[in-house]
C-alpha positions in Angstrom: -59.4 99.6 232.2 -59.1 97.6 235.2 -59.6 94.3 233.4 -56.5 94.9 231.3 -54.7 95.4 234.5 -55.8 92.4 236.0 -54.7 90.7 232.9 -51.6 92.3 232.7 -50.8 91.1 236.1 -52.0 87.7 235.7 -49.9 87.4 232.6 -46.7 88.7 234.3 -47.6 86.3 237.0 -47.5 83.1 234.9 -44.2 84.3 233.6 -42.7 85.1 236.3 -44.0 81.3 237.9 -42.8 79.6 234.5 -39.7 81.2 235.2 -39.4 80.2 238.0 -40.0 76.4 238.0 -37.7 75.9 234.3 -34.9 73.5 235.2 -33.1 73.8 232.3 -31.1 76.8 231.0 -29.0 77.6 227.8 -26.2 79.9 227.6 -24.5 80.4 223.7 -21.8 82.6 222.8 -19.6 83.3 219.8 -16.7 80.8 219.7 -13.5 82.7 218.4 -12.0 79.6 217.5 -14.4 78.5 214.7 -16.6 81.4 214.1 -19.3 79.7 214.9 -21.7 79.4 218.6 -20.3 77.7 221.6 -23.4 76.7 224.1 -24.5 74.7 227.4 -27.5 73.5 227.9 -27.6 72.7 232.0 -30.2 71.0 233.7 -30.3 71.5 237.4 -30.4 67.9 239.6 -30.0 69.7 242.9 -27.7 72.7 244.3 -24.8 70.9 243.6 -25.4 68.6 240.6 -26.4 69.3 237.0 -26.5 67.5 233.8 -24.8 69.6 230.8 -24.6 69.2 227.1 -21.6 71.5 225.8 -20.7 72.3 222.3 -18.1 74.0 220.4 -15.4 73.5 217.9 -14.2 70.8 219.3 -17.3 68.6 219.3 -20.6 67.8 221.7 -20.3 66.4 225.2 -22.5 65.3 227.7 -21.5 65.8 231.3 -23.2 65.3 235.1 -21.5 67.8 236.9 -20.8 67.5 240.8 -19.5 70.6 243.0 -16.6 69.1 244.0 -12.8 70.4 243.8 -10.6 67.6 241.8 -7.9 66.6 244.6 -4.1 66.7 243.4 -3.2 63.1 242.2 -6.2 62.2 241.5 -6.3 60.1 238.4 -9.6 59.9 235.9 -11.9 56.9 236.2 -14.6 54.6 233.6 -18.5 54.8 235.1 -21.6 54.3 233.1 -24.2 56.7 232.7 -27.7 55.9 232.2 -30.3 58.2 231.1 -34.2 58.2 230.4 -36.8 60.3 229.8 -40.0 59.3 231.0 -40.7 56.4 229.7 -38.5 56.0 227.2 -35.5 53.5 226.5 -32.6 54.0 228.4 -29.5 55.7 227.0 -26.2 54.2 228.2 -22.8 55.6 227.8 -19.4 55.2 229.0 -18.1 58.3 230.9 -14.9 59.4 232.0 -14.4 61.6 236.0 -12.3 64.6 235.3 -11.4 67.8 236.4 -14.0 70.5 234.6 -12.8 73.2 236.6 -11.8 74.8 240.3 -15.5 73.8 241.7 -16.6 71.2 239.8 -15.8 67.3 238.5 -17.3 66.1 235.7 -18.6 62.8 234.0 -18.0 63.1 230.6 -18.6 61.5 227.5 -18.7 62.9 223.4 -20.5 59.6 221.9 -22.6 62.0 220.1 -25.1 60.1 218.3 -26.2 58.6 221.3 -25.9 62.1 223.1 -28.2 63.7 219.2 -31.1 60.5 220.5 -31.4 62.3 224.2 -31.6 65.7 223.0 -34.7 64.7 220.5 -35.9 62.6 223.5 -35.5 66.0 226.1 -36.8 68.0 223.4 -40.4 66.2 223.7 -39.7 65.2 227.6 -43.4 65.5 229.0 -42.5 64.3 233.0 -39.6 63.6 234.2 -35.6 63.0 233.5 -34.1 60.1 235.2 -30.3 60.0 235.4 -28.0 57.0 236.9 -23.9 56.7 237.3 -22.1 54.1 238.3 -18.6 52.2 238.7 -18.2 48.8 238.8 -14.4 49.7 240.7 -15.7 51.8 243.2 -19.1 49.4 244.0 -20.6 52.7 243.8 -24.2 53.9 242.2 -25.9 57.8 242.5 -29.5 58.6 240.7 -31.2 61.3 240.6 -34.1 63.2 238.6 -34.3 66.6 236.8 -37.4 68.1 236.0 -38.6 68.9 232.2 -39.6 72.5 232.8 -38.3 74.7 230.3 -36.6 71.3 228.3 -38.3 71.7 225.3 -37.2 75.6 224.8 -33.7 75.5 226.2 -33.4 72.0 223.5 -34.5 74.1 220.8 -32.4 77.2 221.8 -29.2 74.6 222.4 -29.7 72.8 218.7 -30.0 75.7 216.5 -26.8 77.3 218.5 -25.1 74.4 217.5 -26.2 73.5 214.2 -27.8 69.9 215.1 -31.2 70.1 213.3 
């Protein structure tokens, strides 16, 4: 009796702990407008940065999302994005700053077969995710890393909502 308690707890405790470390989160709901699933998969960068992949009837984006309020007037500028996943070849896009909503700006861009070869890279991501933006206008580069716990899942949960396999 008591070993099946003990292994009860140490089985909660491993989920509770895989939990707990998973980066990456999906979130699918029905999408009145086609029918079909709209979902986000988010992968957390820090408090206030995440890297999303969004779909719906109108497509499949990629975005790195900063907590950040869009000022009035402010017009939408051209970065690159790079990403890589461990050591694989790095994806480059061409992303466009914009309003995503009252907290946060976005990054976005909807070149989705290059968008299809990082999910099948995040969806075998072993140890880590390296992101990069920059703008050649602003002299300006950021970088920054999100972990692959809970990739592989969350990229399997994320597909199938949207039809991609």
């Amino acid at each position: 009796m008591k070993a099946g308690i003990a292994a009860t707890v140490v089985l909660i405790g491993i989920a509770i702990s895989s939990t707990a470390s998973a980066q990456w989160d999906t979130t699918i709901q029905d999408d009145i407008f086609s029918g079909d699933k709209k979902a986000m998969l988010l992968g957390n960068i820090s408090p206030s940065q995440a890297v999303a992949f969004d779909c719906d009837s109108d497509g499949l984006s990629l975005a790195i999302l900063q907590e950040e309020k869009w000022a009035d007037g402010r017009t939408s500028s051209e970065w690159k994005l790079l990403i890589k996943v461990d050591k694989g070849e790095i994806h480059r896009f061409t992303v466009e700053s914009a309003k995503r909503n009252n907290q946060y700006t976005q990054y976005v861009t909807r070149e989705k077969e290059e968008i299809l070869k990082v999910l099948a890279d995040l969806r075998e991501a072993k140890s880590v995710i390296q992101l990069g933006l920059q703008s050649e206008e602003f002299d300006s580069k950021w970088s920054g890393t999100v972990s692959v716990g809970g990739s592989t899942r969350e990229t399997d949960k994320f597909t199938q909502a949207c039809k991609l396999k």
